[in-house]
N, C-alpha and C positions, 0 to 999 in steps of 0.2 A: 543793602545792595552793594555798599562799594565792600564789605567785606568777604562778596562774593568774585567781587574782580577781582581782589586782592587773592583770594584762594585759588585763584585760576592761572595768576602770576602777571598780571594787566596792574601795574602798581600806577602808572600815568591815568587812569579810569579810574582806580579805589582813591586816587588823589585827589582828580577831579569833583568826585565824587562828595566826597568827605570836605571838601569847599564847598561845594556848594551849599551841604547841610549847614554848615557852619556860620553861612553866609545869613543864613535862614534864620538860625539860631543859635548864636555864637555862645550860650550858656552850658552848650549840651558837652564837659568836660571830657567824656570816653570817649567822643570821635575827637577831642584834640589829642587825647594820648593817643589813638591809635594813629592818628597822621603823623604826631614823632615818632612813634616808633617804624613806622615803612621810610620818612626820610632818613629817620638812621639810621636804617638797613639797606637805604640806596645811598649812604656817604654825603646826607646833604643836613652837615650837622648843625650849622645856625637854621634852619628850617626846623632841623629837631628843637632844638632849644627855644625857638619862637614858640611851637606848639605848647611846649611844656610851661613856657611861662605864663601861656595863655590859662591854662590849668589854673597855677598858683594866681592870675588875678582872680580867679573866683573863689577858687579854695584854697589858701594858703596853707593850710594843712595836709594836702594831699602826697599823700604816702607814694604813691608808685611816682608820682609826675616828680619829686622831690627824688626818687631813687632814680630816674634815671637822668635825671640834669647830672648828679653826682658822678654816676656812671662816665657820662656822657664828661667828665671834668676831670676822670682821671682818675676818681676817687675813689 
């Protein structure tokens, strides 16, 4: 659902949204990558980098959440 707010351009709903899943089940690591990646695309880069580390506590190996912290550092 919030990735339908999100496609509709309602980023404050797929945010909402995507909390509240999280909130539910905070293991589910693609809706943390997807909420940094809409707050990096709305400029709210510790919000990205919160999500993304939330990633790396469960899966320390995780490929994309690891590219875009990098990204996301300049790198």
């Amino acid at each position: 659902m919030a990735n339908l707010y999100l496609l509709q351009g309602d980023t404050i709903t797929a945010l909402s949204t995507y909390n509240y899943i999280v909130n539910k089940n905070p293991m589910l690591t693609d809706i943390w990558l997807n909420m940094g990646v809409v707050y990096a695309l709305s400029n709210q880069k510790e919000k990205a980098r919160s999500a993304w580390e939330q990633v790396l506590a469960y899966h320390s190996d995780n490929i994309s959440a690891l590219k875009y912290l990098k990204k996301l550092n300049g790198n």
